[in-house]
Backbone as ProteinMPNN parsed JSONL, in Angstrom:
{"seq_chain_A": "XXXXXXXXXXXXXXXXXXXXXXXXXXXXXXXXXXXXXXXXXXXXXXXXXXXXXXXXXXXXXXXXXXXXXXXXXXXXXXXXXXXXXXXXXXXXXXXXXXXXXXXXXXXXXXXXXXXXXXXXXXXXXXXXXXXXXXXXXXXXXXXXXXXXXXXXXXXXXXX", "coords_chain_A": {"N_chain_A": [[-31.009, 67.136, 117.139], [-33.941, 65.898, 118.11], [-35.664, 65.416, 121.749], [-37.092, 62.398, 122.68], [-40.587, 62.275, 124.056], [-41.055, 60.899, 126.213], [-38.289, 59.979, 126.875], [-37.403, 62.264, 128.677], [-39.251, 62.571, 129.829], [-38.905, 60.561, 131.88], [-38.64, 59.181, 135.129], [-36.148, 58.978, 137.499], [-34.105, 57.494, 139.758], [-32.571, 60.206, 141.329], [-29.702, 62.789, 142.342], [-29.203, 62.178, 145.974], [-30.46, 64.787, 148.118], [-29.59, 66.159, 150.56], [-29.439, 64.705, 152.739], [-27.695, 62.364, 154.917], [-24.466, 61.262, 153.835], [-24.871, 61.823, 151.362], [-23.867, 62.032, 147.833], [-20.769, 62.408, 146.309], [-20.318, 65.939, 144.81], [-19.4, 68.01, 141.987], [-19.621, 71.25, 140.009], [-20.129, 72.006, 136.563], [-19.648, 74.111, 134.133], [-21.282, 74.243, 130.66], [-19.825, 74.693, 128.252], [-19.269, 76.896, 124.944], [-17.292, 75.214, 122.655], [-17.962, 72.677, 123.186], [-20.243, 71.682, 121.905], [-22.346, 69.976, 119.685], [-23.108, 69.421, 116.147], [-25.815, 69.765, 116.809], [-26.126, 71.616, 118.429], [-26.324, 70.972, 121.519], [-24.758, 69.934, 124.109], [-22.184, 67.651, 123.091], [-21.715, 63.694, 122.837], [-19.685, 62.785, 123.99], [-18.238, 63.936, 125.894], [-19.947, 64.107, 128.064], [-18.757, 61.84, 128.964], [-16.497, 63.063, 129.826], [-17.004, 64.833, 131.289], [-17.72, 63.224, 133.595], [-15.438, 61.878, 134.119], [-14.089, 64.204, 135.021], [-15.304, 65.159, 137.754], [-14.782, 61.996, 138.755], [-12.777, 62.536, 139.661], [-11.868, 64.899, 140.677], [-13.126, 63.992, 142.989], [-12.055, 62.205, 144.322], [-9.682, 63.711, 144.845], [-10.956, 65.069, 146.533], [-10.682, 63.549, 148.58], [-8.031, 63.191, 149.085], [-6.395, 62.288, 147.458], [-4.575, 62.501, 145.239], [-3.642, 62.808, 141.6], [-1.132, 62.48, 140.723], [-0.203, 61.225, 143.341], [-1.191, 58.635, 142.927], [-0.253, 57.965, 141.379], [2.449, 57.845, 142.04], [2.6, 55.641, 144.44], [2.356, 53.396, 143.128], [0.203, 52.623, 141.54], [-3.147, 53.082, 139.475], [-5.917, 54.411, 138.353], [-8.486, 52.181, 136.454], [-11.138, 52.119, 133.816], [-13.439, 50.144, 133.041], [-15.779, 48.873, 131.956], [-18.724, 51.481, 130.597], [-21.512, 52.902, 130.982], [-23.383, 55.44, 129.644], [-26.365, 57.323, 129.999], [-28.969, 59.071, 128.428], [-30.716, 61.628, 129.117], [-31.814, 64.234, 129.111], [-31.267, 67.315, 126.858], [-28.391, 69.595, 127.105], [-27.463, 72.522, 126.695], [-25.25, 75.302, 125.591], [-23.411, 77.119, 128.177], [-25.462, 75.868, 129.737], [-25.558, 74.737, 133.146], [-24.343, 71.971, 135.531], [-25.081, 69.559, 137.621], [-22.742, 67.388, 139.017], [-22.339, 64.146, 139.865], [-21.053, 61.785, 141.763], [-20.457, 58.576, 143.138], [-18.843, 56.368, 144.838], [-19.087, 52.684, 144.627], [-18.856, 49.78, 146.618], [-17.38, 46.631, 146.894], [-16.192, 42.972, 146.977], [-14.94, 42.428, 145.656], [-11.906, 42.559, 142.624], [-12.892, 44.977, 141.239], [-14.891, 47.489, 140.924], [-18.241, 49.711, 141.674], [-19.242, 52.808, 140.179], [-21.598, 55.23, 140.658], [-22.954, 57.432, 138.982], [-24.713, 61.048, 138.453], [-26.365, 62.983, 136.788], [-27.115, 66.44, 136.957], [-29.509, 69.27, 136.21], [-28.877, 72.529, 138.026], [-31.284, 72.855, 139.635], [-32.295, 70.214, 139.747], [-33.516, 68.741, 138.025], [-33.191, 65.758, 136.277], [-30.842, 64.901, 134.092], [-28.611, 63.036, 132.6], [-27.335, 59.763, 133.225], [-24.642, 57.93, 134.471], [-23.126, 54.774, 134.153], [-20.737, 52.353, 135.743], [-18.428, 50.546, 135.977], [-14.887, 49.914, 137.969], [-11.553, 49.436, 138.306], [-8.188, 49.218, 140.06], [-5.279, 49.526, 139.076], [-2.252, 48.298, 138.871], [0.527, 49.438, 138.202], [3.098, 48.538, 137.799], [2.851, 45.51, 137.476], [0.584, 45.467, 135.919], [-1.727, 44.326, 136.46], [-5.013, 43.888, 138.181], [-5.431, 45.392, 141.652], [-5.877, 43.568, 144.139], [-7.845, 44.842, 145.487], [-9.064, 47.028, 146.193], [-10.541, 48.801, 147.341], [-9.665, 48.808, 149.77], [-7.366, 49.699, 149.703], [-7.445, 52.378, 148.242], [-7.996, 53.426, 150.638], [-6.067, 53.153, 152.261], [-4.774, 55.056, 150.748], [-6.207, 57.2, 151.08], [-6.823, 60.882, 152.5], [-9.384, 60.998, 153.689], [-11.568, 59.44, 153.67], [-14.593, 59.622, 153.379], [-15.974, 61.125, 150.831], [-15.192, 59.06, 149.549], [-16.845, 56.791, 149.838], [-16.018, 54.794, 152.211]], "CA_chain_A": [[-31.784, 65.984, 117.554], [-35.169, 66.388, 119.249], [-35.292, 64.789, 122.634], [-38.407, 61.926, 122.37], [-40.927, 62.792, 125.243], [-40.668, 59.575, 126.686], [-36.803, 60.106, 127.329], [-37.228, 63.746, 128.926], [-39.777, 62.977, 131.148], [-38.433, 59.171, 132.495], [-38.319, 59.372, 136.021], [-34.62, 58.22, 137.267], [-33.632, 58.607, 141.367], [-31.737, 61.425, 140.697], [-29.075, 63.209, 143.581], [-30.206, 62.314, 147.093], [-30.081, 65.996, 149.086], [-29.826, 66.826, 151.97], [-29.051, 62.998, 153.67], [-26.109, 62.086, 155.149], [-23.818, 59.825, 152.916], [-24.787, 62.572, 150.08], [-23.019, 61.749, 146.753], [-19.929, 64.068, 145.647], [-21.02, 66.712, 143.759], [-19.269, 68.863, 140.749], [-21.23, 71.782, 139.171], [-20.018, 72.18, 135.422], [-20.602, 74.732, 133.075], [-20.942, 73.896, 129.55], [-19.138, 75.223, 126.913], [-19.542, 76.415, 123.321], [-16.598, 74.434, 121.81], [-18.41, 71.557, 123.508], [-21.406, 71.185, 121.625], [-22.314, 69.107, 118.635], [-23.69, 70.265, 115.567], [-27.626, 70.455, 116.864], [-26.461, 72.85, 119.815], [-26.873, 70.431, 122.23], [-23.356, 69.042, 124.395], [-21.434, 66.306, 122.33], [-22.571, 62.992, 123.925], [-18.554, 62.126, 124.677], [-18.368, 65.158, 126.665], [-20.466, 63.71, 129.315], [-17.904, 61.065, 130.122], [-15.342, 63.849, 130.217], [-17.279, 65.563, 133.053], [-18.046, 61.706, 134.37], [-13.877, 62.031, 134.969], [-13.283, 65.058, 136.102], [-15.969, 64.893, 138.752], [-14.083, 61.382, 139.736], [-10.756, 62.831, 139.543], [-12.458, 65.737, 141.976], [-13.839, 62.955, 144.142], [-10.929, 61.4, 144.593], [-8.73, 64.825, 145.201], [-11.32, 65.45, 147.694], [-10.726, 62.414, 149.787], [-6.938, 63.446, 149.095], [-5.804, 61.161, 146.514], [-3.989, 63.088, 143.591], [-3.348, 61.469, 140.296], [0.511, 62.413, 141.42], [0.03, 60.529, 145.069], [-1.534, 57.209, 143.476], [1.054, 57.322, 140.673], [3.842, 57.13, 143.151], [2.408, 54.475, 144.842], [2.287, 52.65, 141.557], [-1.416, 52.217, 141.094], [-3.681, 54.2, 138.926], [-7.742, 53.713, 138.149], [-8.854, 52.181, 135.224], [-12.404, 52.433, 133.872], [-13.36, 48.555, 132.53], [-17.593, 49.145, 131.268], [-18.93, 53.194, 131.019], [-22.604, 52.989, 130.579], [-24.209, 56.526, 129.98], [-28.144, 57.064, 129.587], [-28.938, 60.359, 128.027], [-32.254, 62.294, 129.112], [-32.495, 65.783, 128.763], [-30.164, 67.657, 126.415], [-28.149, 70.698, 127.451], [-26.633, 73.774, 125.638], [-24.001, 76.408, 125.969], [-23.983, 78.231, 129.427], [-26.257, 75.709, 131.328], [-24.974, 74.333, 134.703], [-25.103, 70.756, 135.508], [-24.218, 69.029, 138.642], [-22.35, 65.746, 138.217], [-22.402, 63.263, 141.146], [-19.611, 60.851, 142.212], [-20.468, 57.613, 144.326], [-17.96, 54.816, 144.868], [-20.202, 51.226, 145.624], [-17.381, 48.838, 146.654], [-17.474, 44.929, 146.594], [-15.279, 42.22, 147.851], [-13.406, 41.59, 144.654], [-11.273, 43.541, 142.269], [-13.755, 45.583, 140.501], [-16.036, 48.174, 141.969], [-19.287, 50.392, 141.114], [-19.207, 53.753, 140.023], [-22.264, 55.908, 139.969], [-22.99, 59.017, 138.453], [-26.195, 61.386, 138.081], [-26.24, 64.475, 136.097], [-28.734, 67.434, 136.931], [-29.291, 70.929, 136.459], [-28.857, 72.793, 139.45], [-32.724, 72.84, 139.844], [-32.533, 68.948, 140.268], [-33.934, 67.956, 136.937], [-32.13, 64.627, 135.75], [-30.251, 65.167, 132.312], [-28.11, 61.85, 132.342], [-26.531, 58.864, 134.155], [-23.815, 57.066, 134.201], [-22.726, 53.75, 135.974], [-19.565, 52.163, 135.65], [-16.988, 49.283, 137.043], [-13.605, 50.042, 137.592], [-10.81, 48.719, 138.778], [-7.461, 50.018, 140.632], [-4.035, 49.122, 137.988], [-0.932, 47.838, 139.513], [1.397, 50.112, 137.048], [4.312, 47.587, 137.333], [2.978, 44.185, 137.285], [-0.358, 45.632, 134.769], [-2.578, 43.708, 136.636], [-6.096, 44.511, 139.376], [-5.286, 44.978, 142.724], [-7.043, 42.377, 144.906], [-8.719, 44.709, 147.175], [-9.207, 48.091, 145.481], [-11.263, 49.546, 148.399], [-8.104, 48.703, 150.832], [-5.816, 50.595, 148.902], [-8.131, 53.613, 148.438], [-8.604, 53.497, 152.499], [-5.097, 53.615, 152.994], [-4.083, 56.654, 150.587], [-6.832, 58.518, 151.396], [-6.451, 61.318, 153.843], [-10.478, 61.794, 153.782], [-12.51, 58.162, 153.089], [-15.845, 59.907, 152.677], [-15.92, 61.427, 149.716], [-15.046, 57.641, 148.339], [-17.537, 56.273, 150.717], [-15.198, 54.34, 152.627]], "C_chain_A": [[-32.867, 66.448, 118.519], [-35.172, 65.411, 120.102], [-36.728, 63.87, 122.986], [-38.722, 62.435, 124.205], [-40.789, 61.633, 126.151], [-39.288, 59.561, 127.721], [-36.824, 60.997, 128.368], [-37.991, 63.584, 130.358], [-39.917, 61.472, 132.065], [-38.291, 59.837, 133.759], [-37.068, 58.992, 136.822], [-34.453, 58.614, 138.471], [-32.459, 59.173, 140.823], [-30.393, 61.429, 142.354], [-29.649, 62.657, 145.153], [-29.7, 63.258, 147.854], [-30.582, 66.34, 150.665], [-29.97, 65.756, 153.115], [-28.041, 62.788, 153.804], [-25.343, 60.813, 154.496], [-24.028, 60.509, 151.379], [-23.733, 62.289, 149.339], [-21.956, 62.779, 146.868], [-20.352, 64.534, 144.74], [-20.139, 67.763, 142.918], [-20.096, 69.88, 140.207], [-19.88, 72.449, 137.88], [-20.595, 73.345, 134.149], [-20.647, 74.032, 131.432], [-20.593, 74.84, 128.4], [-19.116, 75.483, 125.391], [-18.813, 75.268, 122.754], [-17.209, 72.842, 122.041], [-19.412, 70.611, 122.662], [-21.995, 70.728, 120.02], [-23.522, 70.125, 117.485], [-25.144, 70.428, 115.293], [-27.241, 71.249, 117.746], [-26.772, 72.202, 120.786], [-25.196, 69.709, 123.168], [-23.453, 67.666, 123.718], [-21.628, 65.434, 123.305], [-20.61, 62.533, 124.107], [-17.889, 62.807, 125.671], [-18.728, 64.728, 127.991], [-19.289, 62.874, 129.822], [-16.408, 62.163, 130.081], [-15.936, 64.368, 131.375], [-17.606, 63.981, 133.956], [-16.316, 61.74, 135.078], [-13.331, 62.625, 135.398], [-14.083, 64.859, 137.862], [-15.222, 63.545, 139.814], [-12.884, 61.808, 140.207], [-11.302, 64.066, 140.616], [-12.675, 65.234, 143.127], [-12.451, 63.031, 144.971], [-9.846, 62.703, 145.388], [-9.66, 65.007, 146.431], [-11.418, 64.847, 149.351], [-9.274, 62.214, 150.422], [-5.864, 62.637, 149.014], [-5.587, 62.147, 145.254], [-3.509, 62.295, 142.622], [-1.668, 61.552, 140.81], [0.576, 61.282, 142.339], [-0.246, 58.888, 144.41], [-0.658, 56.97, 142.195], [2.286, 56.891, 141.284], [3.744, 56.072, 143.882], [1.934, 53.091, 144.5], [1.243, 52.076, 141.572], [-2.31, 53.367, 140.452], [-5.4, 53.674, 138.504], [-8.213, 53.486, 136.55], [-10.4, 51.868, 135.048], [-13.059, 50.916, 132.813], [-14.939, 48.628, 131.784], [-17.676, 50.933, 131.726], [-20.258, 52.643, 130.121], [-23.349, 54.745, 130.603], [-26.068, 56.175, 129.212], [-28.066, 58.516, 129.649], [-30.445, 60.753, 128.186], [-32.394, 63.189, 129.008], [-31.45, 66.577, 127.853], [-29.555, 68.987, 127.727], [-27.091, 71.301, 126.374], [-25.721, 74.556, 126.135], [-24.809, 77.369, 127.031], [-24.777, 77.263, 130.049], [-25.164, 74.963, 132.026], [-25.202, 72.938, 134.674], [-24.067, 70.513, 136.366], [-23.786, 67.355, 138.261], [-22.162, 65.137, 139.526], [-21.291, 62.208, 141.031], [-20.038, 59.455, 143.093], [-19.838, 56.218, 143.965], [-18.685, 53.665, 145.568], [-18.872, 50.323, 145.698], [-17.755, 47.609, 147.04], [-16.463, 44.295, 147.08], [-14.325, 41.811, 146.643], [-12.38, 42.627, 143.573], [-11.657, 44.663, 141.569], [-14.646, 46.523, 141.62], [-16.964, 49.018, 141.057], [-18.859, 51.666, 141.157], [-20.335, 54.562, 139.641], [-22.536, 56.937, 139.931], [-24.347, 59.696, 137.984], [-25.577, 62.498, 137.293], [-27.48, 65.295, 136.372], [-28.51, 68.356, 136.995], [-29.693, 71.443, 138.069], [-30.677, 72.75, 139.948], [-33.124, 70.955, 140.339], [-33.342, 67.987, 139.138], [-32.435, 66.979, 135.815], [-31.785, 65.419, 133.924], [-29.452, 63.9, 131.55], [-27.654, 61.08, 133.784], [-25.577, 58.246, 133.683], [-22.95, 56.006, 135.018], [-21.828, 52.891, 134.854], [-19.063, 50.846, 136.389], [-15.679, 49.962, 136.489], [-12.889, 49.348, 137.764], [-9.326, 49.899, 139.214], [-6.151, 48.904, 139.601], [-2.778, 48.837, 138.683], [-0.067, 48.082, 138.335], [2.493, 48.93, 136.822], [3.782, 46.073, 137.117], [1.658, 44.342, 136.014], [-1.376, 44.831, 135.2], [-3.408, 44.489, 137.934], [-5.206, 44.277, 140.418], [-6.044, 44.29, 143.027], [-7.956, 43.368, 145.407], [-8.331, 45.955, 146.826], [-9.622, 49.431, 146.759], [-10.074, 49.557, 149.794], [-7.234, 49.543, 150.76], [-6.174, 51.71, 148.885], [-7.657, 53.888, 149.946], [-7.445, 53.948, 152.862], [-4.506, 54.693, 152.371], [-5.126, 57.758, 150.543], [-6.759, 59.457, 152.351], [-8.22, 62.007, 154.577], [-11.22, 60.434, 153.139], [-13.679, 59.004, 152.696], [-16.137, 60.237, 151.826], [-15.458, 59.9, 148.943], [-15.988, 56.353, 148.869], [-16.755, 54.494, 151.462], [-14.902, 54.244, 153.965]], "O_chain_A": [[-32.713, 67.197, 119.483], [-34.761, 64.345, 119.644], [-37.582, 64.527, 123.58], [-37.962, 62.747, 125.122], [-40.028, 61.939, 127.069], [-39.236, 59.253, 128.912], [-36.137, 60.552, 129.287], [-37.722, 64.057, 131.463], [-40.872, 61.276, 132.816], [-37.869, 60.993, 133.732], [-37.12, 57.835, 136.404], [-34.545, 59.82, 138.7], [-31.611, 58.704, 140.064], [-30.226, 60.504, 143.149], [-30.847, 62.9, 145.294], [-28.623, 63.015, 148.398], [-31.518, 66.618, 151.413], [-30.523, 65.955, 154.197], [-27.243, 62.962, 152.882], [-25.632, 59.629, 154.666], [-23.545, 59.992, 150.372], [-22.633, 62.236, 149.89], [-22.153, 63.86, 147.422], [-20.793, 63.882, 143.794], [-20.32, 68.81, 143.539], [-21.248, 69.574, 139.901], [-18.938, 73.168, 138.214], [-21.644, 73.341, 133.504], [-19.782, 73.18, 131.226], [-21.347, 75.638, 127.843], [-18.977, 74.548, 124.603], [-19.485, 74.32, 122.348], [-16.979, 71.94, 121.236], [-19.479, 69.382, 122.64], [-21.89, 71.655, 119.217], [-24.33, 71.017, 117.745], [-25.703, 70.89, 114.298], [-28.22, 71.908, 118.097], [-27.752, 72.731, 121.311], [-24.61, 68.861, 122.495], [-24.367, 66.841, 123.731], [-21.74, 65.817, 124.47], [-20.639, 61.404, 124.596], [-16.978, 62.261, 126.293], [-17.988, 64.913, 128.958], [-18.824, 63.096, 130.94], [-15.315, 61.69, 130.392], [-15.326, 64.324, 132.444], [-17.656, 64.065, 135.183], [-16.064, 61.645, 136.279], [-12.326, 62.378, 136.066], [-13.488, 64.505, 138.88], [-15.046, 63.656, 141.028], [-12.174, 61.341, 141.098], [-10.795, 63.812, 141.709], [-12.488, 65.828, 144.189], [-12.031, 63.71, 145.908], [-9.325, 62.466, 146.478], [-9.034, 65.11, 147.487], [-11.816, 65.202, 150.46], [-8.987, 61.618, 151.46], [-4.933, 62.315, 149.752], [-6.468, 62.435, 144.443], [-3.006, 61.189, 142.82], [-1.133, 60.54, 141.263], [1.398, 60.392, 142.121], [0.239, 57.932, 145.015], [-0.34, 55.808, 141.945], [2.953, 55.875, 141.09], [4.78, 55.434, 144.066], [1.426, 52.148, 145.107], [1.283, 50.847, 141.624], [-2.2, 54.514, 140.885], [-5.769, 52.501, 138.441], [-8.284, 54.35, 135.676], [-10.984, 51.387, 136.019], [-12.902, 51.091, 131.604], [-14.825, 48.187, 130.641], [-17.094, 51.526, 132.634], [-20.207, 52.138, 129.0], [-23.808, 55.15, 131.671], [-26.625, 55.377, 128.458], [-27.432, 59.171, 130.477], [-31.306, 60.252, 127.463], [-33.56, 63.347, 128.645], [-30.362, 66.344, 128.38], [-30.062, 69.232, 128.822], [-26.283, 70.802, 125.59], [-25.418, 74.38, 127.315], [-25.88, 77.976, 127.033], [-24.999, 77.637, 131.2], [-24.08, 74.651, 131.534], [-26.101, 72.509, 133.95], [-22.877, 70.825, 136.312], [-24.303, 66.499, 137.542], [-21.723, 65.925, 140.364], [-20.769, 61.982, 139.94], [-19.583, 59.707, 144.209], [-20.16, 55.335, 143.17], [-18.879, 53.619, 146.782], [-18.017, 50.281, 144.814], [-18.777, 47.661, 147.725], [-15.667, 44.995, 147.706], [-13.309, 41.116, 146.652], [-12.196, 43.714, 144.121], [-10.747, 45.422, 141.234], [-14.942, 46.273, 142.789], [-16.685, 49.131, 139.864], [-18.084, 51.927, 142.077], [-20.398, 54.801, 138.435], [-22.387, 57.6, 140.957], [-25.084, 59.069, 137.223], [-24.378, 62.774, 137.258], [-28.626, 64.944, 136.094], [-27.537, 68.762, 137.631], [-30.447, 70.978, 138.923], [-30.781, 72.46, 141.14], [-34.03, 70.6, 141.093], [-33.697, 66.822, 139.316], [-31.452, 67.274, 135.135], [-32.353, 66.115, 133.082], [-29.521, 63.686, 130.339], [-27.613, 61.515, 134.935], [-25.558, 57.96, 132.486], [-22.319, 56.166, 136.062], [-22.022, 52.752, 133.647], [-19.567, 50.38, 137.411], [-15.369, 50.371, 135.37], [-13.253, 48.217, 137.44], [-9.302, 51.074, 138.847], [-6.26, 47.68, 139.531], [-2.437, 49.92, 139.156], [0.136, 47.184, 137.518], [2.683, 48.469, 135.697], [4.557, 45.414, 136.423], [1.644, 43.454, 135.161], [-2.12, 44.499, 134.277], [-2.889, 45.382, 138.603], [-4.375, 43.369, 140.413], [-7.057, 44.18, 142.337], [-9.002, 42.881, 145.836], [-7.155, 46.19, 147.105], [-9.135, 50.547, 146.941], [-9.916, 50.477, 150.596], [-6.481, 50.028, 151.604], [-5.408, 52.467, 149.48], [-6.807, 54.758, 150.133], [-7.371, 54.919, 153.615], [-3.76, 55.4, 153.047], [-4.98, 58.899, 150.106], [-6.58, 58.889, 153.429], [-8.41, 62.889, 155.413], [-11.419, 60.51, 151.927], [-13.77, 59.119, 151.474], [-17.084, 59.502, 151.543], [-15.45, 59.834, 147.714], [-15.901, 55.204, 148.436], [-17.072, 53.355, 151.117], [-13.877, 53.667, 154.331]]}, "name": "protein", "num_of_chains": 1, "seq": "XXXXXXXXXXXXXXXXXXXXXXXXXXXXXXXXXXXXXXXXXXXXXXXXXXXXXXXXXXXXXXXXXXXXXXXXXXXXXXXXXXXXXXXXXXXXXXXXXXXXXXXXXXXXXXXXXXXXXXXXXXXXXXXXXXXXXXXXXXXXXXXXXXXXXXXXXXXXXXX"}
């Protein structure tokens, strides 16, 4: 697939560096087995690095998928919007961004940049989640509460 010029050279606020409240950041390589048959990463790929990056976040705020299973809640992912702008191939780098926007009700924002280490956008992706109450199968009320209290590190969930 050729990438229209239009798409490639969209302008998109990308990372913000070097400000305090900076996103979490991931850097990813990409992988042959990854990549679809133009040579370009498979577009379902992206939301696999969209989850490790949260699942990084989250470990970095010192929340393990272990810690918020025991405390019978787990994150579920309710809309996944990606926007695709630049391709990438086997061997490049790409940083993946993390930022938790949080709200007053059971749902929250999730957004995500993608860029090569150079800072040129490649994708986005923005999100609602929600936090799962394993035994009763229903939202917690108050998602950002619950974070707060098993985190041992709020910032990284901006919190």
């Amino acid at each position: 697939m050729t990438w229209p010029r239009q798409v490639c050279e969209r302008q998109l606020p990308g990372p913000m560096l070097g400000r305090m409240g900076d996103p979490f950041r991931v850097r990813v390589t990409v992988r042959g087995y990854e990549l679809d048959t133009q040579g370009h990463l498979n577009q379902a790929v992206y939301l696999q690095y969209g989850e490790h990056a949260r699942w990084e976040c989250l470990r970095a705020a010192g929340i393990s998928q272990d810690r918020l299973i025991a405390s019978g809640v787990g994150p579920v992912a309710l809309e996944v919007t990606v926007r695709y702008l630049s391709e990438l191939r086997g061997g490049d780098e790409v940083d993946v961004s993390c930022e938790f926007r949080w709200g007053e009700r059971k749902t929250f924002h999730i957004d995500q940049n993608y860029a090569r280490p150079d800072g040129t956008p490649v994708a986005t992706l923005t999100g609602v989640a929600g936090l799962l109450d394993l035994s009763a199968r229903r939202l917690v009320p108050d998602p950002r509460k619950r974070f707060r209290e098993l985190a041992t590190d709020p910032g990284p969930l901006n919190l």
